[in-house]
DRENFI-730736 format. One line per 5 residues: number of its first residue (from 0); for each residue x, y, z of N, C-alpha, C. Coordinates in nm, 4 decimals. Layout:
! residues N
NUM) X:Y:Z:X:Y:Z:X:Y:Z; ...
! end
This chain:
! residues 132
0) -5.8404:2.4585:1.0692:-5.7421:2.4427:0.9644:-5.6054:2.4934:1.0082; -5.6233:2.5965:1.0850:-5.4505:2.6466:1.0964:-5.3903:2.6133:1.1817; -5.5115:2.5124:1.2925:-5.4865:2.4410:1.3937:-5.3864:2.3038:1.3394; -5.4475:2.2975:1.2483:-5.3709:2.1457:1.1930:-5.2611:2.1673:1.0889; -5.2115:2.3234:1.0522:-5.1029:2.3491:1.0135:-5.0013:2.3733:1.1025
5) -5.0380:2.4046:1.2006:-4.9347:2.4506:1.3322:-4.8459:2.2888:1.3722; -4.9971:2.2049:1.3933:-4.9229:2.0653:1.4134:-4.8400:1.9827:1.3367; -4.8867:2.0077:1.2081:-4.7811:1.9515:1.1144:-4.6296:2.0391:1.0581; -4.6022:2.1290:1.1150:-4.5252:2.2619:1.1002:-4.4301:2.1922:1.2375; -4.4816:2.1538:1.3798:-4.4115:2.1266:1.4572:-4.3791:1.9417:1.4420
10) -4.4231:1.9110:1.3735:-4.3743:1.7383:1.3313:-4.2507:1.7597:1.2653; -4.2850:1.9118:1.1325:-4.1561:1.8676:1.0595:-4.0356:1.9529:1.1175; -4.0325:2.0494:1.2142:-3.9068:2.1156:1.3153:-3.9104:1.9631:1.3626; -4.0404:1.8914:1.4265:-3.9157:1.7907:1.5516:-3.8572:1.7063:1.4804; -3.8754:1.6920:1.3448:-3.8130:1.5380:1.2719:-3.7147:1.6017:1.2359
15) -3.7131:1.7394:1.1440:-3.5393:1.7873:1.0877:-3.4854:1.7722:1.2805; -3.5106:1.8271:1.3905:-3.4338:1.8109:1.4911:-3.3634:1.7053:1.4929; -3.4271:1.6095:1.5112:-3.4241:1.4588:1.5547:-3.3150:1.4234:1.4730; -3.3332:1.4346:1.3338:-3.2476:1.3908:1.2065:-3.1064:1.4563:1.2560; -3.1050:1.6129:1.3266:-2.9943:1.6581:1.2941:-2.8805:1.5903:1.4099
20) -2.9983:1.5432:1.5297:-2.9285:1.5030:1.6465:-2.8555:1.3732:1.6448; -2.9543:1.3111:1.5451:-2.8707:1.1731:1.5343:-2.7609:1.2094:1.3688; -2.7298:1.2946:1.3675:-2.6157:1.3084:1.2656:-2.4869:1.3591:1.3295; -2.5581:1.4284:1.4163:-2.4130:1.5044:1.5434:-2.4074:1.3596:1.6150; -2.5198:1.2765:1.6146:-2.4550:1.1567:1.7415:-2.3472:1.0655:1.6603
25) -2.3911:1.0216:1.5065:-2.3019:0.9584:1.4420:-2.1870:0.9797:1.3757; -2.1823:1.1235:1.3690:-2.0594:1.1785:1.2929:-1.9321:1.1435:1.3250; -1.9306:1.1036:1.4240:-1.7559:1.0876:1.4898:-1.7881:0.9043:1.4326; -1.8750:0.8508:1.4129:-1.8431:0.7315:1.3585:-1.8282:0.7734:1.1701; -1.8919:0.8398:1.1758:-1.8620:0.8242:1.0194:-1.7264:0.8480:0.9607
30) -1.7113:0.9692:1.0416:-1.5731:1.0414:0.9998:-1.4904:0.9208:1.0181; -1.4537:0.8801:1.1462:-1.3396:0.7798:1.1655:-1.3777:0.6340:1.0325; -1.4807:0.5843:0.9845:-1.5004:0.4979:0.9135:-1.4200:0.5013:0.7402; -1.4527:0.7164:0.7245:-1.3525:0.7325:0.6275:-1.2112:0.7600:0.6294; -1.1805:0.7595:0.7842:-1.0479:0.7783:0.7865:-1.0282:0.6456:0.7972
35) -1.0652:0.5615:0.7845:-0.9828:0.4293:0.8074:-1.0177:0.3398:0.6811; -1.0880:0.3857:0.6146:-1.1020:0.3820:0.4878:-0.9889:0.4398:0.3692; -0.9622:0.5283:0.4186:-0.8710:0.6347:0.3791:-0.7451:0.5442:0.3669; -0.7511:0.5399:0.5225:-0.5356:0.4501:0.5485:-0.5462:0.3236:0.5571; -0.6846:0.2735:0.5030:-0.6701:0.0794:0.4253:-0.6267:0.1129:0.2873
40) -0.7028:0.2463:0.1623:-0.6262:0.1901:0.0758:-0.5127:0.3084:0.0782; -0.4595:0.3574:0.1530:-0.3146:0.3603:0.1176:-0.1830:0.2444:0.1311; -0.2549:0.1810:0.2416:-0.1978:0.0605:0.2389:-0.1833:-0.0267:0.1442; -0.3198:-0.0635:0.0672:-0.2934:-0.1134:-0.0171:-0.2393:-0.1167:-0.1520; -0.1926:0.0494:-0.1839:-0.1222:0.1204:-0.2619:-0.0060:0.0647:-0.2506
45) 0.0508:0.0876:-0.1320:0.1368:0.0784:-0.0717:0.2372:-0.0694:-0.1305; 0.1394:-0.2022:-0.0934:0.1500:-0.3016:-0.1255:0.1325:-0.3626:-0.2239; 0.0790:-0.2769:-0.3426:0.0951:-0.2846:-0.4657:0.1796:-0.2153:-0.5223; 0.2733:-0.1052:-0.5046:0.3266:-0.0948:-0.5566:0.4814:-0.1583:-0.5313; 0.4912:-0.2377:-0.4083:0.5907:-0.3164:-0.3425:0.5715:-0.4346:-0.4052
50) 0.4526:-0.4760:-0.4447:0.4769:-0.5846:-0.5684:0.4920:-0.5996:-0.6767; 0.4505:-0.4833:-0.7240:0.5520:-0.4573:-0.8151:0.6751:-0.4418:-0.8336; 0.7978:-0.3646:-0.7450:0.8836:-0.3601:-0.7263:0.9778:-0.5204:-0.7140; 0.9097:-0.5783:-0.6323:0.9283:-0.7080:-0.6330:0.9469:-0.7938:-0.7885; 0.8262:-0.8103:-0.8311:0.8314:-0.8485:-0.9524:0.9114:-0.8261:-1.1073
55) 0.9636:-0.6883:-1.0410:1.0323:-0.6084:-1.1543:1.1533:-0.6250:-1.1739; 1.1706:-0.6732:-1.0023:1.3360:-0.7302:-0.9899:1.3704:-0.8612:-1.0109; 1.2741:-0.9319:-0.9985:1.2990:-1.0584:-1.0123:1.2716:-1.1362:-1.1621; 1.1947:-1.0005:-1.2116:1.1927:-1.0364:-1.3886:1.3460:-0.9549:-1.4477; 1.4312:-0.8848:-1.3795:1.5388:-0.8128:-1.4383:1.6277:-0.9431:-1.3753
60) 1.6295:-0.9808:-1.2392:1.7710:-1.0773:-1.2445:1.7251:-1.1585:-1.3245; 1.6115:-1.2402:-1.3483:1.5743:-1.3538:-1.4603:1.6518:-1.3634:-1.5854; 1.6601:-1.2412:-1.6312:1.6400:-1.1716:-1.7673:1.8511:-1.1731:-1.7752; 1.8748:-1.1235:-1.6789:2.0365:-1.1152:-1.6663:2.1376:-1.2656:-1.6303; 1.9752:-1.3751:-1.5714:2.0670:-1.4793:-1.5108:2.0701:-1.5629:-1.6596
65) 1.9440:-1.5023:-1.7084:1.9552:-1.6012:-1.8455:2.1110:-1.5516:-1.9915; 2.1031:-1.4243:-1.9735:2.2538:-1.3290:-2.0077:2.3459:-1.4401:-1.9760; 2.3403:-1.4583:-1.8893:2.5349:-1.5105:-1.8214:2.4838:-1.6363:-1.8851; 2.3841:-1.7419:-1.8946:2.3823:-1.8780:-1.9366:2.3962:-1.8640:-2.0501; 2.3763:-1.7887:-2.1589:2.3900:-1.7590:-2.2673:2.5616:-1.7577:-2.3155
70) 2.5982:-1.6464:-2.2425:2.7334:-1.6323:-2.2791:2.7907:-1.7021:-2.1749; 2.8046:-1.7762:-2.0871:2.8927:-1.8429:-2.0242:3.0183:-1.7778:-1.9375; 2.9374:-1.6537:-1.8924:3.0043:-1.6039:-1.8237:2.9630:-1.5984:-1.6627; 3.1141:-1.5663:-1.5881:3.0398:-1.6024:-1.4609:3.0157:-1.4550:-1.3720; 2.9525:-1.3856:-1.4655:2.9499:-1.2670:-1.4047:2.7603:-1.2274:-1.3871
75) 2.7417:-1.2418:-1.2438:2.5817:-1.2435:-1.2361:2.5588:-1.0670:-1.1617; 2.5093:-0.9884:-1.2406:2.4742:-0.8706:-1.1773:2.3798:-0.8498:-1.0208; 2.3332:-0.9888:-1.0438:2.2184:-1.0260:-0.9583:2.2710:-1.0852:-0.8443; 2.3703:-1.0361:-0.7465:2.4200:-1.0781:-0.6377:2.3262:-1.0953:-0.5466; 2.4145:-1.1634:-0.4092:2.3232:-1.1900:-0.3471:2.2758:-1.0981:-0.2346
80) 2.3163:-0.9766:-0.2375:2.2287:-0.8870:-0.1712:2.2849:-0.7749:-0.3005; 2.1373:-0.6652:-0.2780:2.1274:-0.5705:-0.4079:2.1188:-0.4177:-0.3395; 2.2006:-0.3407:-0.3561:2.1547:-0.1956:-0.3385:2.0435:-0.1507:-0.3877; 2.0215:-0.0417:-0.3317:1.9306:0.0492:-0.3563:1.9550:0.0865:-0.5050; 2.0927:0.1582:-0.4927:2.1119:0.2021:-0.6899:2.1062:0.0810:-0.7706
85) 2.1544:-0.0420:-0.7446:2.1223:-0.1394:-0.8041:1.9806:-0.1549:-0.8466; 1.8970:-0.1444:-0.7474:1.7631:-0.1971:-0.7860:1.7225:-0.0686:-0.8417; 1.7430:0.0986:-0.8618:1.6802:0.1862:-0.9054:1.7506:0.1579:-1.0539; 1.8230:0.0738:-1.0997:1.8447:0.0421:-1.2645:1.7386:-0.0663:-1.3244; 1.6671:-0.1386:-1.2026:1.6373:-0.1933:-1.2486:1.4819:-0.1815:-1.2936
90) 1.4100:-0.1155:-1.1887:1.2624:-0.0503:-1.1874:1.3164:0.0779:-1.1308; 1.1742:0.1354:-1.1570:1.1645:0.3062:-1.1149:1.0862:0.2637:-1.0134; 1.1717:0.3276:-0.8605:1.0857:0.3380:-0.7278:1.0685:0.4529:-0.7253; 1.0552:0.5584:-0.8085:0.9678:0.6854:-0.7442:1.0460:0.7416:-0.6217; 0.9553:0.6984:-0.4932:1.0115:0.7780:-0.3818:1.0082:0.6361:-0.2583
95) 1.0143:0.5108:-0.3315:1.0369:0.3988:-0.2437:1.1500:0.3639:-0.2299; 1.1722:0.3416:-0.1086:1.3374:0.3195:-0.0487:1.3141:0.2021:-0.0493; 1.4656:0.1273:-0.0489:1.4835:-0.0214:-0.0414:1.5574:-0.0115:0.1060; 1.5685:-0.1381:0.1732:1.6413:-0.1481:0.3304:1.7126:-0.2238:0.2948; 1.6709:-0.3746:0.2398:1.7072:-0.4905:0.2467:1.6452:-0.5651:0.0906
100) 1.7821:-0.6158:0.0423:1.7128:-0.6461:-0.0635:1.8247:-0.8300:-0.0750; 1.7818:-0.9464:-0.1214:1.8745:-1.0893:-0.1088:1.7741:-1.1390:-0.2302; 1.8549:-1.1729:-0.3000:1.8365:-1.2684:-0.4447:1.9144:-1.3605:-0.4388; 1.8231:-1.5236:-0.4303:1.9326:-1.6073:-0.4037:1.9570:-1.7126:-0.5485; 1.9602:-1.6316:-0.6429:1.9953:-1.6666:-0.8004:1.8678:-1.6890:-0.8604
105) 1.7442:-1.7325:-0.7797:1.5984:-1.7371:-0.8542:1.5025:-1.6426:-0.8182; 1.5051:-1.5859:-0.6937:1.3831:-1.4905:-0.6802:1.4426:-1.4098:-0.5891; 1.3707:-1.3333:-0.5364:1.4465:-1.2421:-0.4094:1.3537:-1.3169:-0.2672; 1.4218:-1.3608:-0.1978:1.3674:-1.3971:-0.0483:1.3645:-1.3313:0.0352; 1.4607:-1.2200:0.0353:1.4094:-1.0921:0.1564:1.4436:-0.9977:0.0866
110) 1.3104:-0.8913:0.1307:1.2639:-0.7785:0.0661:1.2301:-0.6863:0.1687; 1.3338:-0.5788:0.2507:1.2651:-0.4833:0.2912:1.2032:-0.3120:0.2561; 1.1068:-0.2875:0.2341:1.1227:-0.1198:0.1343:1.0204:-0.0847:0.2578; 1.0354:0.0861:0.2394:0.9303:0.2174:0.2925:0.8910:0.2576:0.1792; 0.7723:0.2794:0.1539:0.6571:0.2840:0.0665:0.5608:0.4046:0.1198
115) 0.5407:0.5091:0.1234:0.4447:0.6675:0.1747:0.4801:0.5630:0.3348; 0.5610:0.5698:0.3841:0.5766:0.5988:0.5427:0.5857:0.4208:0.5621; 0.5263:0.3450:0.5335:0.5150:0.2087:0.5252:0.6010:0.1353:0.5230; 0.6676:0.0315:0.6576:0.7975:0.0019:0.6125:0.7273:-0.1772:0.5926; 0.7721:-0.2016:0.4493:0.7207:-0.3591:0.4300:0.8201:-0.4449:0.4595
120) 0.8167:-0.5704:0.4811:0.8900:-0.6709:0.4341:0.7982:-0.7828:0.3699; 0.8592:-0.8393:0.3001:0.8346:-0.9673:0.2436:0.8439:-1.0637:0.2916; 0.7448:-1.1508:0.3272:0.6887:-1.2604:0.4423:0.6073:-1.3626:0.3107; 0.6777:-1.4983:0.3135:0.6386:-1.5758:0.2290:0.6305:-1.5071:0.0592; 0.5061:-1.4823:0.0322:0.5401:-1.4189:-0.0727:0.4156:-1.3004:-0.0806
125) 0.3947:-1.2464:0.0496:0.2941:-1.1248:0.0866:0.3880:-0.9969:0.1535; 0.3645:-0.8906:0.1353:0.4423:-0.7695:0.2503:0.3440:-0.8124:0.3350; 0.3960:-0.7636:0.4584:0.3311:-0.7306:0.5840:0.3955:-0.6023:0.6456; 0.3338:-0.4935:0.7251:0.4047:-0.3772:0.7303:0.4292:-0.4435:0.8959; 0.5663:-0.3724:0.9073:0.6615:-0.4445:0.9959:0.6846:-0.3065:1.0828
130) 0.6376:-0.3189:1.2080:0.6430:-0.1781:1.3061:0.8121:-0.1677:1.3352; 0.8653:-0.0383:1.3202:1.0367:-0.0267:1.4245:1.0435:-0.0702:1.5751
! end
């Protein structure tokens, strides 16, 4: 009997071993799987909140181009390139910088912002993060 406790006593040391060895072998995959997990969705934070920004501006010149058709004036706030303070009247960027901003009386066609470190531009009608 204590013969066959000894053996099953050394099954379960070699299996916790075994278990622990292949956790030290995979760990450097796991870890890196949540770090890249990690900086996909900041990215995609990132790019949501750049579409928003987007959208916010292009529903404020809308909103101003329809103003001037109204009153018949030829005064469009919505030039064709927009500052930074310009566009911070128009949405709240928080802590997103604008680079480059062109409204060509209907939508904005180039859009550059930094977003947590992220510098986007606007490519068709997607960001793509654009290396210096």
């Amino acid at each position: 009997m204590k013969e066959k406790t000894k053996n099953i006593i050394i099954v379960i040391v070699l299996i916790i071993v075994i278990l622990i060895l292949l956790a030290l072998l995979f760990l450097p995959d796991i870890t890196n799987m949540i770090e890249s997990a990690t900086e996909d969705r900041k990215l995609t934070i990132a790019k949501s909140e750049a579409d928003i920004i987007l959208s916010g501006i292009n529903t404020h010149c809308a909103i101003e181009e329809m103003k001037v058709q109204m009153n018949s004036s030829d005064a469009n706030p919505c030039a064709e390139s927009l500052s930074q303070e310009e566009i911070e009247t128009m949405v709240y960027l928080d802590d997103s910088k604008v680079e480059k901003a062109i409204y060509n009386g209907e939508e904005i066609t180039e859009l550059v912002l930094v977003i947590d470190g992220y510098r986007l531009t606007l490519v068709g009608e997607e960001f793509e993060v654009v290396e210096d």
